[in-house]
TITORRO-702187 format. One record per residue (C-alpha): y, x, z; residue in one letter. Coordinates in steps of 0.02 Angstrom, whole numbers, padded with zeros to 5 digits, always signed. Layout:
% TITORRO-702187
YXZA;...
This chain:
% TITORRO-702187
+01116+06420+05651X;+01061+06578+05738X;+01138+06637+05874X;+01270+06784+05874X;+01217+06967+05913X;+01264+06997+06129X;+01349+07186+06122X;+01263+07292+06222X;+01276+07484+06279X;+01451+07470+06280X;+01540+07628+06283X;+01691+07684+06306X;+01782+07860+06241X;+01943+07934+06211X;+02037+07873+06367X;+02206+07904+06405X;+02334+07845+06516X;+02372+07704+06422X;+02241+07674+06280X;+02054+07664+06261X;+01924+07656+06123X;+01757+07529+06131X;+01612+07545+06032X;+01448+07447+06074X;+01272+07414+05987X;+01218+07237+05921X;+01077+07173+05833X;+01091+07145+05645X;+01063+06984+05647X;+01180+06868+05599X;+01324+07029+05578X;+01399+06978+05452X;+01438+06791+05538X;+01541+06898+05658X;+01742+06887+05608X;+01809+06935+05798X;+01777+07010+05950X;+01823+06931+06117X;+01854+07083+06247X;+01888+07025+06413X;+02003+07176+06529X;+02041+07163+06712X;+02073+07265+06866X;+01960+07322+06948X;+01974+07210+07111X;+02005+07299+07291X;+01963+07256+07445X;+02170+07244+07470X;+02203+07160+07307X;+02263+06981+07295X;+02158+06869+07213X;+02283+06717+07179X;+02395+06841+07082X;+02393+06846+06893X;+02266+06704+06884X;+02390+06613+06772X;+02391+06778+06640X;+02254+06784+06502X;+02168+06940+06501X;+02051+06901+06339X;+02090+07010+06192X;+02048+06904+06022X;+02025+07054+05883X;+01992+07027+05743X;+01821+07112+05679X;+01853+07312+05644X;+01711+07444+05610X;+01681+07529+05784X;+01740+07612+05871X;+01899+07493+05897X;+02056+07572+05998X;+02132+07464+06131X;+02310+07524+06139X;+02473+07390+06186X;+02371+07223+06197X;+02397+07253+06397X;+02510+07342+06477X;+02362+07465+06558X;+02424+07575+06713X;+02355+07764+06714X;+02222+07807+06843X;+02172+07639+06870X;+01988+07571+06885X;+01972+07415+06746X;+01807+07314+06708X;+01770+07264+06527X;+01632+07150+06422X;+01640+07100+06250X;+01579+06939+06164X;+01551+06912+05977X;+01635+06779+05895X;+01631+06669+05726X;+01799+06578+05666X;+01758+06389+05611X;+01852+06305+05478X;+01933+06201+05624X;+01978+06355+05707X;+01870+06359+05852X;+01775+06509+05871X;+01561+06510+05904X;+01548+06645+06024X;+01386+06754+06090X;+01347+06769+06268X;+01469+06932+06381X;+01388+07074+06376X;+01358+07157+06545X;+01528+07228+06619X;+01562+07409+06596X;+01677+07486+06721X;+01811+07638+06681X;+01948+07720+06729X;+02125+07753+06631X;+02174+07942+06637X;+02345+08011+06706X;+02497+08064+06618X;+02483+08163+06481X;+02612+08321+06417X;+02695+08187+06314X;+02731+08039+06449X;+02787+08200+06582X;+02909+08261+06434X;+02969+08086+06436X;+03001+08091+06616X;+03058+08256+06619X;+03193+08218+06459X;+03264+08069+06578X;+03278+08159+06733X;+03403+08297+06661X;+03494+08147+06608X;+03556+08132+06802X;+03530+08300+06865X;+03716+08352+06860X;+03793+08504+06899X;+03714+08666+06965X;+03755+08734+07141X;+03709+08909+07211X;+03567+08942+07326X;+03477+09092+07417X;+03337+09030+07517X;+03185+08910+07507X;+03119+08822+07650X;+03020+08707+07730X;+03026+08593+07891X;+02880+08557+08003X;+02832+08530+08177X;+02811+08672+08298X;+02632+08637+08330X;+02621+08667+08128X;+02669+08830+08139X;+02558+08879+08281X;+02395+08818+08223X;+02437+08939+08058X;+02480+09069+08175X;+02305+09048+08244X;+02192+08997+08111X;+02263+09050+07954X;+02294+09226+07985X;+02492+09187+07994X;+02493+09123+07821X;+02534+08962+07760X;+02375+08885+07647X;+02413+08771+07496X;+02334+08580+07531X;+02338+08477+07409X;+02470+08366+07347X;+02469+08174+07415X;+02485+08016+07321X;+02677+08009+07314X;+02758+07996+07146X;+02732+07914+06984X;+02540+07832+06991X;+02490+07943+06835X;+02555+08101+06876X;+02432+08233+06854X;+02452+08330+07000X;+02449+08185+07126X;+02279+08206+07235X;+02209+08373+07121X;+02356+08515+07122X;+02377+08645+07290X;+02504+08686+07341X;+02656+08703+07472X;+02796+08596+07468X;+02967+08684+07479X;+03162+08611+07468X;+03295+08712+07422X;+03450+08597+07417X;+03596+08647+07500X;+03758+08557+07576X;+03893+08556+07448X;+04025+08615+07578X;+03925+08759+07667X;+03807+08818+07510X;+03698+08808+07662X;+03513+08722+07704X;+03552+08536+07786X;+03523+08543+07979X;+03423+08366+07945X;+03256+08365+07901X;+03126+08195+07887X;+02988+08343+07930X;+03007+08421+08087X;+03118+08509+08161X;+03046+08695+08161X;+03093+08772+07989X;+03031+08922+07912X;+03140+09008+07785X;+03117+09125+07645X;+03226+09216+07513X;+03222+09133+07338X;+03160+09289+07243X;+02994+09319+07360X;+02940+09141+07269X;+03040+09122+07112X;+03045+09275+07010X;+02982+09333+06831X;+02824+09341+06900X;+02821+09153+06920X;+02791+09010+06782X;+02885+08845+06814X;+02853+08668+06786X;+02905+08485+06787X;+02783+08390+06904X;+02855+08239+06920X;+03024+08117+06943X;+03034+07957+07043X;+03115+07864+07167X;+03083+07752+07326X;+03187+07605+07291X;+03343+07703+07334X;+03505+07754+07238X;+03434+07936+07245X;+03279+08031+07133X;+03166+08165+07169X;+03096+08298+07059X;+02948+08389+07091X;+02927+08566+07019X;+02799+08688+07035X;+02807+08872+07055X;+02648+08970+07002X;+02603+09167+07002X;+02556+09209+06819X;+02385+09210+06792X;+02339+09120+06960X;+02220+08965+06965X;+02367+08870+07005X;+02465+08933+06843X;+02317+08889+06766X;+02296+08724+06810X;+02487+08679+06772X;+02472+08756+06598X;+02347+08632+06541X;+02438+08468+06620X;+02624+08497+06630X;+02757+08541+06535X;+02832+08720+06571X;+03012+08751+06594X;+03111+08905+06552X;+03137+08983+06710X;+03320+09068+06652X;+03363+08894+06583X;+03346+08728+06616X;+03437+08568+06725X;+03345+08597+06891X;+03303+08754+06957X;+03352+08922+06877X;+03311+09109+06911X;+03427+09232+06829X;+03476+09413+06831X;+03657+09458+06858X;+03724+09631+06889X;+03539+09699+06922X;+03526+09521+07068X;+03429+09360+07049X;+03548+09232+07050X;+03475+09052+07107X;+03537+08880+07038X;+03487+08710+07091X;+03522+08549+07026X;+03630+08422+07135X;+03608+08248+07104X;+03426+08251+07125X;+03299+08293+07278X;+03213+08443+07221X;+03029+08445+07289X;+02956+08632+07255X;+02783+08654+07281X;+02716+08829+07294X;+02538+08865+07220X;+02473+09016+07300X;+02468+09048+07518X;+02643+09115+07612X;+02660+09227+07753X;+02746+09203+07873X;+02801+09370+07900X;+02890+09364+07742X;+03017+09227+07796X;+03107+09154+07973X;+03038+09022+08077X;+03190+08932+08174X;+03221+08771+08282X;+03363+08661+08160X;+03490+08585+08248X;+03489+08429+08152X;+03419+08268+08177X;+03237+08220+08123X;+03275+08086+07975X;+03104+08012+07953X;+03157+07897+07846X;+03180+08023+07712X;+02988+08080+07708X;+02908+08055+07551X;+02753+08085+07616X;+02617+07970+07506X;+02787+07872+07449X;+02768+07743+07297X;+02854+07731+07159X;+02993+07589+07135X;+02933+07524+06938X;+03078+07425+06921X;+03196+07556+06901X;+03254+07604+06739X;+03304+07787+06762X;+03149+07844+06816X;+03012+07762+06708X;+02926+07777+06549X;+02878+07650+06441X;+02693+07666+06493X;+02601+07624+06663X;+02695+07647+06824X;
């Protein structure tokens, strides 16, 4: 009996966060023997990663034979932005139900995408869930150390620069490591309507009116919602000029929110004002696209403590928890 065709030039297409599709080549040979494919997934392993873990867990997919390109979607639970390996074997079902298998093909490597509109809708539909009530506010700001505001002082022209955004957050959000920006709070104390004197940042804070960021002149969006194995959540939003790169960037990967109404962070005109509302049971986390002067805002020592263990900074997501995930990859 002749051997079974090896796959070979394996490729890989139409990636998302939580679904591929394979196609490969294979000689005609002995095709129509061919009932199943054997594709074997893994993670791709780290120097950090711990190789006694999962051993026990089969990662062989047993398909049966389809016309290629075949779409991998459910058989594992894939994460988004995550490096996998893959090969693929042929295989023949026997009347005794063992299967005559070719040799792997060579192992292709990929990586799964991030979050798409759809999953961040998701996200975004269960964090108004808990968002509660809106409370009054007047002023963004944002806490850092004095040496911060110095170096800006003296290399950036005395305006803040967007960097971008770190790793903290759901693993597939799409902003995560690509968008620039500013990060900004804007929660107040229930009992003042004030800024908290606290801050996990620093303890130099500079301040600016809610209307020189957040204006009709501004799109807004959901960037992300998670938490760090605490009773609390964070939401990240982004503010972006219309028509800048950064506006431009969000419009393609996040959903937009309507600025005059929505359960996190409105901007709306009352008696010829801007009001300002802000959610308050979550942690907003604003991030600003576009660079901030400094002349346009207050730079002041806080009299609070310096809480560091409220920094978020490069934070991961807890995937246990059931408010804050999706049914797909962490």
């Amino acid at each position: 009996m002749e051997e079974l065709p090896v796959p070979r030039n394996i490729k890989i297409s139409n990636i998302t966060c939580d679904s591929f599709k394979i196609s490969w080549e294979m000689d005609s040979k002995s095709k129509d023997r061919i009932t199943h494919y054997f594709i074997d997934l893994n993670k791709k392993e780290n120097k950090n990663s711990n190789k006694f873990k999962h051993k026990d867990v089969p990662t062989k997919l047993v398909a049966k034979a389809v016309p290629l390109p075949m779409t991998v979607r459910g058989h594992w639970f894939l994460s988004p932005r995550t490096e996998y390996t893959v090969a693929v074997q042929t295989a023949s079902k026997q009347v005794d139900g063992d299967y005559v298998v070719s040799e792997w093909s060579e192992i292709i490597e990929f990586c799964t995408a991030d979050y798409s509109k759809v999953h961040l809708t998701q996200l975004l539909e269960k964090a108004e869930v808990i968002a509660g009530r809106m409370l009054k506010f007047s002023v963004f700001y944002r806490n850092q150390h004095k040496e911060y505001f110095d170096y800006i002082r003296e290399h950036h022209g005395n305006a803040m620069q967007p960097s971008v955004k770190d790793n903290s957050g759901s693993h597939g959000s799409p902003i995560s490591g690509k968008l620039e920006g500013i990060f900004f709070s804007c929660s107040t104390e229930f009992n003042t309507g004030k800024p908290p004197q606290d801050s996990p940042y620093g303890r130099y804070r500079f301040e600016i009116a809610a209307e020189k960021l957040f204006n009709p002149n501004t799109n807004l969006y959901f960037g992300d919602f998670y938490c760090m194995y605490t009773a609390y959540h964070y939401v990240i939003l982004v503010i972006a000029p219309v028509g800048s790169p950064g506006d431009e960037f969000c419009k393609q990967r996040l959903p937009q929110l309507n600025s005059q109404d929505n359960k996190f962070l409105t901007c709306r005109e009352e008696d010829g004002m801007l009001v300002y509302h802000h959610a308050q049971d979550v942690i907003l986390e604003v991030i600003y696209t576009d660079p901030v002067g400094l002349s346009l805002g207050t730079v002041a020592e806080i009299t609070g403590h310096q809480l560091m263990s409220l920094s978020t900074a490069n934070a991961k997501k807890d995937p246990s928890c059931k408010t804050c995930n999706i049914s797909v990859g962490r």
